[in-house]
C-alpha positions as CSV (number, residue, x, y, z in Angstrom):
1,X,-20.4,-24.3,-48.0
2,X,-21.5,-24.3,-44.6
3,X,-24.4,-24.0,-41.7
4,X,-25.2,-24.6,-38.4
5,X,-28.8,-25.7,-38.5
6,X,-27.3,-29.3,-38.5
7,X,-30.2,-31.6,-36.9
8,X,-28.4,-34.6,-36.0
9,X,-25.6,-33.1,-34.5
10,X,-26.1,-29.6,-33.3
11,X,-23.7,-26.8,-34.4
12,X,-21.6,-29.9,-36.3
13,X,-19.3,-27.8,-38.3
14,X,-18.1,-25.8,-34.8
15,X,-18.5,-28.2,-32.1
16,X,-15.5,-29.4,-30.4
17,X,-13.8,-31.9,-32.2
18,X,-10.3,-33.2,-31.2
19,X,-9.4,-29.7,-29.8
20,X,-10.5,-27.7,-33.0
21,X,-13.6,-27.9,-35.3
22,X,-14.7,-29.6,-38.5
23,X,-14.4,-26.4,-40.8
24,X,-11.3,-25.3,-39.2
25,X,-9.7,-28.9,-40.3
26,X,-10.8,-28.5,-43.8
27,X,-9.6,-24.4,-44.8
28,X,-6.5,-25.2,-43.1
29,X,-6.0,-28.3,-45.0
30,X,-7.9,-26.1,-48.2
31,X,-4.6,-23.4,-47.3
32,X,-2.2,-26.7,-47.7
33,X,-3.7,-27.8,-51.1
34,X,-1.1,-26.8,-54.2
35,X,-3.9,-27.2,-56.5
36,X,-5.7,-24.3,-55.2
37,X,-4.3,-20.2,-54.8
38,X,-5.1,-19.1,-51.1
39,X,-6.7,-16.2,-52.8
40,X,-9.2,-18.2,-54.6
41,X,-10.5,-20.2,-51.4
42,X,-14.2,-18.8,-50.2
43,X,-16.0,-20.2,-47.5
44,X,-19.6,-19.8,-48.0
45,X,-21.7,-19.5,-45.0
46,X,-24.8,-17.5,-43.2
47,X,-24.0,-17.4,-39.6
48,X,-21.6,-15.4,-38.3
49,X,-19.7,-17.5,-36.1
50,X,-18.5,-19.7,-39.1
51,X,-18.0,-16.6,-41.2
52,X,-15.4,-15.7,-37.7
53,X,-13.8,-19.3,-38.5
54,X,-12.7,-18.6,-42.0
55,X,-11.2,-14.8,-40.9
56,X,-9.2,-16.4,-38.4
57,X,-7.5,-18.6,-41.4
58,X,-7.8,-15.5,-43.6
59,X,-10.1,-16.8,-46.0
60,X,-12.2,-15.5,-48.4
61,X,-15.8,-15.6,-47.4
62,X,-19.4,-15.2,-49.1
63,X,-22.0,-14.2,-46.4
64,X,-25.1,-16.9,-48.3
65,X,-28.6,-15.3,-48.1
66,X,-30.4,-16.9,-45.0
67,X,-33.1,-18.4,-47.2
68,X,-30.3,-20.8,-48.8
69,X,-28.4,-22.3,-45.6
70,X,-31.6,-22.9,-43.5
71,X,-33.1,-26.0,-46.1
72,X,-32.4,-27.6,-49.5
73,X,-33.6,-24.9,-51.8
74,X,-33.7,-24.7,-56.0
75,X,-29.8,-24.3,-57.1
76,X,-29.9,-20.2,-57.6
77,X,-31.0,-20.2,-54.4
78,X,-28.5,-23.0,-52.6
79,X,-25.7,-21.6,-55.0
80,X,-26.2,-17.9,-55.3
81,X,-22.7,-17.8,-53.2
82,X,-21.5,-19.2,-56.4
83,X,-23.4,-17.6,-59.2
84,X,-22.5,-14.0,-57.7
85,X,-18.8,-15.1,-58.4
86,X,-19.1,-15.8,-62.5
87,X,-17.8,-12.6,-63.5
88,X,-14.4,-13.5,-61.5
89,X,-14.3,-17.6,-61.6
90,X,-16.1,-20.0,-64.8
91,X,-15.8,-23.2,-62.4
92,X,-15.9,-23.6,-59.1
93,X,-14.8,-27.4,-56.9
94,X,-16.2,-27.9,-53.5
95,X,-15.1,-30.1,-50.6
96,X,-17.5,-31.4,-48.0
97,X,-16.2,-30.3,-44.3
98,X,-18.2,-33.1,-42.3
99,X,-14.7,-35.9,-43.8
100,X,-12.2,-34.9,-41.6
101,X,-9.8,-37.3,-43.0
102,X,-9.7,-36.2,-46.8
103,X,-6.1,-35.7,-47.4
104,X,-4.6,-32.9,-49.5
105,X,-2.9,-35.3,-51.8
106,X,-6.4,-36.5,-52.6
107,X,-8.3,-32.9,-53.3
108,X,-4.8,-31.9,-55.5
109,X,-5.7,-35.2,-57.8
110,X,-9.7,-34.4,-58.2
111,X,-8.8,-30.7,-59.1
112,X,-5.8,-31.9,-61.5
113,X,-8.1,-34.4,-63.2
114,X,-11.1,-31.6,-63.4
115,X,-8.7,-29.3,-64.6
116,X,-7.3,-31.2,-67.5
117,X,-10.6,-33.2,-68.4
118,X,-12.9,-31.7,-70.8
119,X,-16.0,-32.3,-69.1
120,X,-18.1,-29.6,-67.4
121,X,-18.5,-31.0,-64.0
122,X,-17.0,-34.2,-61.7
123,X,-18.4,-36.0,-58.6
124,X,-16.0,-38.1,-56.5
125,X,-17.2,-41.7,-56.1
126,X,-16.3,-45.3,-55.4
127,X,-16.2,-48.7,-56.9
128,X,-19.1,-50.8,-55.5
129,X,-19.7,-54.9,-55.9
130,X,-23.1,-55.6,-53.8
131,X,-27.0,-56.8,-53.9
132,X,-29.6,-53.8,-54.3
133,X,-33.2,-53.3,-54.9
134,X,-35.6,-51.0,-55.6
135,X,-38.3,-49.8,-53.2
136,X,-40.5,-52.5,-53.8
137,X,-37.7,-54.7,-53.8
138,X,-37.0,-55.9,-57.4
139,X,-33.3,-56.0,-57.4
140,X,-31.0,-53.7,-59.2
141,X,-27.8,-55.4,-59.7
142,X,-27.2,-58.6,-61.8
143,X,-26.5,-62.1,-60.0
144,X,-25.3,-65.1,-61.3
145,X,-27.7,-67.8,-62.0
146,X,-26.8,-71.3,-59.7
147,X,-24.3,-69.2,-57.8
148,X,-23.8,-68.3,-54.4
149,X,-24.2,-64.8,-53.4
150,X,-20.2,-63.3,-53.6
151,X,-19.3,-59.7,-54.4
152,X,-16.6,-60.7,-56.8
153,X,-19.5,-62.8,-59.0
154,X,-21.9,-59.0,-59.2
155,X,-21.7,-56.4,-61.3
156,X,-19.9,-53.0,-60.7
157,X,-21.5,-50.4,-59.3
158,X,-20.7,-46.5,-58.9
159,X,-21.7,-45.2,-55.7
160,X,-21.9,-40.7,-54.8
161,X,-18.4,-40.7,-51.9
162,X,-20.0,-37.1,-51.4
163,X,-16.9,-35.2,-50.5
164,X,-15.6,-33.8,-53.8
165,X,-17.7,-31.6,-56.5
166,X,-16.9,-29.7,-59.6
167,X,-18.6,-27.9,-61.8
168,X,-19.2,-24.6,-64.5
169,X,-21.0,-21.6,-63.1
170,X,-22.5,-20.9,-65.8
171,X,-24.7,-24.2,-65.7
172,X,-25.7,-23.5,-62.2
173,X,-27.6,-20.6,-64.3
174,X,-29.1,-22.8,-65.6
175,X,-29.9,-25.2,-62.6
176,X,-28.0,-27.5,-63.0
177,X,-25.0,-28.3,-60.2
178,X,-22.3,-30.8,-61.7
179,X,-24.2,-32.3,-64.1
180,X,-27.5,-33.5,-65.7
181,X,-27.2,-37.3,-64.0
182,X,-29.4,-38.1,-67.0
183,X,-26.1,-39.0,-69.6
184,X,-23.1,-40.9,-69.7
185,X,-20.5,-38.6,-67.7
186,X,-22.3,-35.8,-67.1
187,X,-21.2,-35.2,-64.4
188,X,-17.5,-37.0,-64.9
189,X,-17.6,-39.9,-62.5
190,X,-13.8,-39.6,-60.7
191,X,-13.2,-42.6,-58.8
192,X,-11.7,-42.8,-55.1
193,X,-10.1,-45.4,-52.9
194,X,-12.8,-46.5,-50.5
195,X,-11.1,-45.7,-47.2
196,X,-11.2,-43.9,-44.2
197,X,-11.3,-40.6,-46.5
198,X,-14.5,-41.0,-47.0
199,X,-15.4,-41.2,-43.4
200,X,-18.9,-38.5,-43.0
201,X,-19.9,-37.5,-40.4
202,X,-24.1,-37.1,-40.4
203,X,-24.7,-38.2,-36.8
204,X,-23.2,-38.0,-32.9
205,X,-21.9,-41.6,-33.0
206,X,-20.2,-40.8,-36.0
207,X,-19.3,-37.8,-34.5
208,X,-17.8,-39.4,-31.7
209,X,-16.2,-42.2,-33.1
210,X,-14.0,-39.8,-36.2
211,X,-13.2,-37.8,-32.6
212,X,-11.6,-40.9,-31.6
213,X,-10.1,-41.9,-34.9
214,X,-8.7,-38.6,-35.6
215,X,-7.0,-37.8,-32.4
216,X,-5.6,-41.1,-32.1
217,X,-3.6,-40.8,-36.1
218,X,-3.0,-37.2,-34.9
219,X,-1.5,-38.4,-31.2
């Protein structure tokens, strides 16, 4: 999915980045997956100069309802892209196009593992060790008593990577996207290397500096 009404960085998914554009990085590297057959790639989007972006890589596209790209809305509403697509597809795995620097490789292993898992939906994450608290500051995560704060001494934590999502359609019927995130695995945590894959871009300065970054390992 896509839109333009990005706040923190206007027009994000087709401004200028390294010579090309955010979504045009991710359907061409989409195209490259082996995972995934050409013909079952959709880009889901309102406006029509992102609808323009996936033609030009000849890519299936689903024109969203206005009401669903312009704020976070109920699922039927944010996924009716999706639902309108059951009678055709029973799960559906989405990529985020602000990480410029998810590989191919990395989107062939989530769908492999979603494929041959028996669980209804996964969400990509990463191995955490670190101090948290709540909002009024009771803390979260177990320390050692008489010990120095190291990560190596805290307990694991599982924190969303937000790049990689799978799930049945017929539970976004239901409202439900992924997973419940009230049981055990539900959605199937799939666990990533935390590196520069994960790199998302929400603001300019972030923006600016996966500019850098990207045309530099692309030189």
């Amino acid at each position: 999915m896509a839109r333009l009404n990005s706040e923190r960085v206007e027009r994000k998914m087709i401004k200028r980045f390294a010579g090309t554009n955010l979504l045009d990085i991710s359907l061409k590297k989409l195209k490259n997956c082996k995972s995934i057959p050409t013909e079952n790639i959709y880009l889901a989007a309102h406006e029509k100069e992102l609808l323009a972006v996936a033609k030009n890589n000849d890519i299936n596209t689903f024109k969203r309802s206005y009401e669903s790209s312009v704020e976070e809305r109920e699922i039927s509403v944010l996924y009716d892209w999706c639902l309108s697509l059951k009678n055709e597809f029973k799960y559906y795995v989405m990529i985020n196009p602000c990480c410029p620097f998810l590989k191919e490789d990395t989107i062939d292993n989530f769908v492999d593992a979603y494929i041959t898992s028996e669980h209804d939906g996964m969400f990509g994450v990463v191995k955490k060790r670190n101090m948290m608290w709540d909002d009024e500051f009771r803390p979260l995560r177990k320390h050692k008593k008489n010990s120095a704060i190291n990560t190596k001494s805290l307990d694991v934590f599982y924190e969303a990577a937000h790049c990689l999502y799978a799930g049945n359609i017929d539970r976004l019927s239901d409202g439900i996207h992924m997973g419940t995130f009230d049981e055990p695995n539900d959605p199937y945590l799939y666990v990533m290397d935390n590196g520069i894959e994960l790199l998302d871009i929400d603001y300019q300065w972030q923006f600016k500096m996966c500019e850098s970054l990207y045309t530099m390992l692309h030189a």
